[in-house]
N, CA and C of each residue as an Amber inpcrd file, in Angstrom:
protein
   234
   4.8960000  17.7840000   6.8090000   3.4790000  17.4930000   6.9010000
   3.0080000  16.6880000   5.6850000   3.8670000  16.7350000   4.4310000
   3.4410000  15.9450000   3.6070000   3.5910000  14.2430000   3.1060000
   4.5520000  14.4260000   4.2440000   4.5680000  12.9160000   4.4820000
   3.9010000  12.0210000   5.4030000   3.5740000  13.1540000   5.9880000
   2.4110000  12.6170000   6.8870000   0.9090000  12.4260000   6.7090000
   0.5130000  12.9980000   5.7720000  -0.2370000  13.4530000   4.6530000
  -0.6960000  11.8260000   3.6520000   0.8530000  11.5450000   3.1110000
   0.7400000  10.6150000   2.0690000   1.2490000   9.2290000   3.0880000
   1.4910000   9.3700000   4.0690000   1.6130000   8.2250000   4.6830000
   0.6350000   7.5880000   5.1510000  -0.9040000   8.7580000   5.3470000
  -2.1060000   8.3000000   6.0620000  -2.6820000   7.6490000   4.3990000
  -2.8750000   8.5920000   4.0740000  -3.1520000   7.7950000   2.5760000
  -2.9170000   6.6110000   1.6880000  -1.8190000   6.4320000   1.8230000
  -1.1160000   5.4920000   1.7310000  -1.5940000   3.9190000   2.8830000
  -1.6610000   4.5760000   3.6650000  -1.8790000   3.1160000   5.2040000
  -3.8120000   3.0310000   3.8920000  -4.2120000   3.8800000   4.0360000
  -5.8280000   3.3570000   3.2360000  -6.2040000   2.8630000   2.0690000
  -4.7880000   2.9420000   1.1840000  -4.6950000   2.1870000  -0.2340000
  -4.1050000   0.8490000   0.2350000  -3.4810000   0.9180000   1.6120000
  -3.1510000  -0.7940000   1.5910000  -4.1670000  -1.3160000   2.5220000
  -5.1520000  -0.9850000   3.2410000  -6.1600000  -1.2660000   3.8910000
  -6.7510000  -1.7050000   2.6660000  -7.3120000  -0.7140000   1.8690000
  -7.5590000  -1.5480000   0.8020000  -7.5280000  -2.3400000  -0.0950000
  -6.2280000  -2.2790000  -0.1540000  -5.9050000  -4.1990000  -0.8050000
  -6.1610000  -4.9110000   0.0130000  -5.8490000  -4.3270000   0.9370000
  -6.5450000  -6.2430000   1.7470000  -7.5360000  -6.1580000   1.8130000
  -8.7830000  -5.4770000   2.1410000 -10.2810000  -5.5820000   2.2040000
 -10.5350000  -6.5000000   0.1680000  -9.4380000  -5.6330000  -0.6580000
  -9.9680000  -6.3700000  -2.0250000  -9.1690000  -7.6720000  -1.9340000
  -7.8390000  -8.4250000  -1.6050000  -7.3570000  -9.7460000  -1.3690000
  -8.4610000 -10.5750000  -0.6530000  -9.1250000 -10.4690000   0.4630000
 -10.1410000 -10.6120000   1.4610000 -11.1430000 -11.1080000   0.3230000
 -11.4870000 -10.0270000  -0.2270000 -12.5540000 -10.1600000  -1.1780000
 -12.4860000 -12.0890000  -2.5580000 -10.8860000 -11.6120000  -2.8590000
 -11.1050000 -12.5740000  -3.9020000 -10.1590000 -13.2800000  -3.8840000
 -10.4920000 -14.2630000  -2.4370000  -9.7630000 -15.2160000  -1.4230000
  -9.6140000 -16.7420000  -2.5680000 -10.7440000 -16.6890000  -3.4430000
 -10.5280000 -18.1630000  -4.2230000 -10.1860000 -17.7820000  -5.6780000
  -9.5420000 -16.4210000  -5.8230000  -9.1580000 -16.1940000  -7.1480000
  -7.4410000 -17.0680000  -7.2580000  -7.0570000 -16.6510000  -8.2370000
  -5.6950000 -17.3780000  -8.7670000  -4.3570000 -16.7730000  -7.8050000
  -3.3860000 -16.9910000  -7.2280000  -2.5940000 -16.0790000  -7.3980000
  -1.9040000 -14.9240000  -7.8750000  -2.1240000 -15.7180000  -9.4870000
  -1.6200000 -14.5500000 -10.2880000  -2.3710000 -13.2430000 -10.2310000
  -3.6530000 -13.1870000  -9.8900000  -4.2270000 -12.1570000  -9.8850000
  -4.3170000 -11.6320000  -8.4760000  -3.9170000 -11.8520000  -7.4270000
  -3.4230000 -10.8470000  -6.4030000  -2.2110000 -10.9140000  -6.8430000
  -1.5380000 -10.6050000  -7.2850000  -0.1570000 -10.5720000  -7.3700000
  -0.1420000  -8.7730000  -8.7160000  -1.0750000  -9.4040000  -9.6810000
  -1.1480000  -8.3420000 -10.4320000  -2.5000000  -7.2510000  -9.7210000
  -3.2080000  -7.7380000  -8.9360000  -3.7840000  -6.5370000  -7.8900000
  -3.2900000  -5.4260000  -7.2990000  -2.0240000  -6.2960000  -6.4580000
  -0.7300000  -5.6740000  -5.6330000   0.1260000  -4.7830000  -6.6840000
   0.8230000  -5.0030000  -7.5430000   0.7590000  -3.9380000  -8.6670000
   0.0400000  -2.5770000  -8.9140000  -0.8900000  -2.9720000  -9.1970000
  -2.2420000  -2.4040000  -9.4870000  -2.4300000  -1.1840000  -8.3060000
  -2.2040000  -1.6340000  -7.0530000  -2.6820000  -0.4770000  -5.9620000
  -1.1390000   0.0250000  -5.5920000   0.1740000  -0.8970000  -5.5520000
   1.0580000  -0.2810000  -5.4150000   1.2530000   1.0960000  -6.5830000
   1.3580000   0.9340000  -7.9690000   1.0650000   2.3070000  -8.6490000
  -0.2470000   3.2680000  -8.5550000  -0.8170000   2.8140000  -7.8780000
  -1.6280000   3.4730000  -7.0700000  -1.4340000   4.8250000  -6.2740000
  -0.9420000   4.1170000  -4.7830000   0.0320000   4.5520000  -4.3920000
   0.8840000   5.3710000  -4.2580000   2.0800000   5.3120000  -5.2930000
   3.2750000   6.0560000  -5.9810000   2.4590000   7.0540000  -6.9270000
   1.5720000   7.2530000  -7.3560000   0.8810000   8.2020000  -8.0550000
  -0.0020000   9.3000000  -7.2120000  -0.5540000   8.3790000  -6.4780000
  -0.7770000   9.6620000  -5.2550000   0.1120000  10.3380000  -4.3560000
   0.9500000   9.4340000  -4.2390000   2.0590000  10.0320000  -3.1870000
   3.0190000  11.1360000  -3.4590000   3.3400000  11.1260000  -5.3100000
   3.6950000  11.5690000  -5.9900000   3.1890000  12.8340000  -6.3670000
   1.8360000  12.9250000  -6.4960000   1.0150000  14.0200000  -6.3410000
   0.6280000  15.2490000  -5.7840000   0.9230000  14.4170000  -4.4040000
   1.1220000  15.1130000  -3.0200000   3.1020000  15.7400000  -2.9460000
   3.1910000  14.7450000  -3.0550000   4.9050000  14.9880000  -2.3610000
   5.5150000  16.1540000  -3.8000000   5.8240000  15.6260000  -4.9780000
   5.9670000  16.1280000  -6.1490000   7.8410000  15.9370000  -5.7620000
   8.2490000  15.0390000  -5.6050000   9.5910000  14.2390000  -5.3940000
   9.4440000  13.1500000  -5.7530000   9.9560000  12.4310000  -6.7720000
   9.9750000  10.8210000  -7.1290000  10.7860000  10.1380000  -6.1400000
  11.7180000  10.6410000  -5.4200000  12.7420000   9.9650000  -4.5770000
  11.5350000   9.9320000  -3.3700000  11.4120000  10.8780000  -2.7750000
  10.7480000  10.6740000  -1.4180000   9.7910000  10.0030000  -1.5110000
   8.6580000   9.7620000  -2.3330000   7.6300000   9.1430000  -2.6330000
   7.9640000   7.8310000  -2.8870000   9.1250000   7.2940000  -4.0360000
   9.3460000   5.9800000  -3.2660000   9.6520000   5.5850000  -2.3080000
  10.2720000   5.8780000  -1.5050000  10.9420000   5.6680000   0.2070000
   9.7630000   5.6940000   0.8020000   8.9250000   6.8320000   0.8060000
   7.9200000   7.0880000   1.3610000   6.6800000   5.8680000   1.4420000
   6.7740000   5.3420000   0.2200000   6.0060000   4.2700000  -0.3070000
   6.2810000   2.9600000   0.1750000   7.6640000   2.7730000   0.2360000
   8.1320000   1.1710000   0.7100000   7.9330000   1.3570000   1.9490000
   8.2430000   2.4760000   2.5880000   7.9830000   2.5960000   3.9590000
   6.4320000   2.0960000   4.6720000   5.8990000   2.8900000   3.9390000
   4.2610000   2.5370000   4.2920000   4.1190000   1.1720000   4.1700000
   4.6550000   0.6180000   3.2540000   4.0570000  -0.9840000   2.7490000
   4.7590000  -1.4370000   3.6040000   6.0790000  -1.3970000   4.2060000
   6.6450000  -2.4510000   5.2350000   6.2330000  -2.3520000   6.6470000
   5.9650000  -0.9780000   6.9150000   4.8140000  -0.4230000   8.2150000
   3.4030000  -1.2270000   8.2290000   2.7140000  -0.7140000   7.0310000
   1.6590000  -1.9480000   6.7890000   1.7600000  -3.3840000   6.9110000
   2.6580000  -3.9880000   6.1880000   2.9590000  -5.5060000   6.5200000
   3.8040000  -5.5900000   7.6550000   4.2300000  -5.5060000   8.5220000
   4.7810000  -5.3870000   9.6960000   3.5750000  -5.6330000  10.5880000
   2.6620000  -4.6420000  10.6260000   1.0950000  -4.2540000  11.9160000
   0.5360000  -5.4800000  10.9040000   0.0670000  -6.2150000   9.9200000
  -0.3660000  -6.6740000   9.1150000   0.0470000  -8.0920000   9.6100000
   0.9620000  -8.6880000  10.1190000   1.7430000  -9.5450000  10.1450000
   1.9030000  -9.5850000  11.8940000   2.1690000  -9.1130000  11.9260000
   1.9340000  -8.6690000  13.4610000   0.2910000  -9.2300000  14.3940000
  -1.0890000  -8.7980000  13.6820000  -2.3980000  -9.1230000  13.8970000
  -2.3370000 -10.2700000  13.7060000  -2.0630000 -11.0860000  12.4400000
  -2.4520000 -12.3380000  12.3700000  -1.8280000 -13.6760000  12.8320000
  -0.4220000 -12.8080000  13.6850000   0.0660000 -14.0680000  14.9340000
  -1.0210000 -14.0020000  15.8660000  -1.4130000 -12.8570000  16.2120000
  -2.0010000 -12.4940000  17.7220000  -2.7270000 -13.1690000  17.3840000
């Protein structure tokens, strides 16, 4: 249950990078790049929190983000 837990959580910290990428569409690269950072330890700190496993919480973590960019990637062919 706790991955299910930090996986929903997780899908709303990357909802939220993109609502904040969205946001600061004419900024530099470099700074979504250090955004993405920014919410990925995000992330791994909550997930971490919850889970209290460093192993599962990363897995857990890439998982979400490639689930996310997958449905993410997926919308903006359609």
């Amino acid at each position: 249950m706790r991955v299910y837990t930090v996986m929903l959580l997780q899908m709303m910290i990357w909802s939220g990078y993109t609502f904040m990428e969205w946001l600061s569409k004419h900024d530099q690269p470099v700074y979504n790049v250090i955004m993405f950072f920014v919410f990925f330890y995000l992330a791994v700190v909550v997930g971490n929190y919850i889970m209290k496993s460093a192993k599962k919480t990363l897995f857990t973590t890439i998982l979400s983000l490639g689930l996310y960019a997958s449905f993410h990637f997926t919308l903006a062919i359609m």
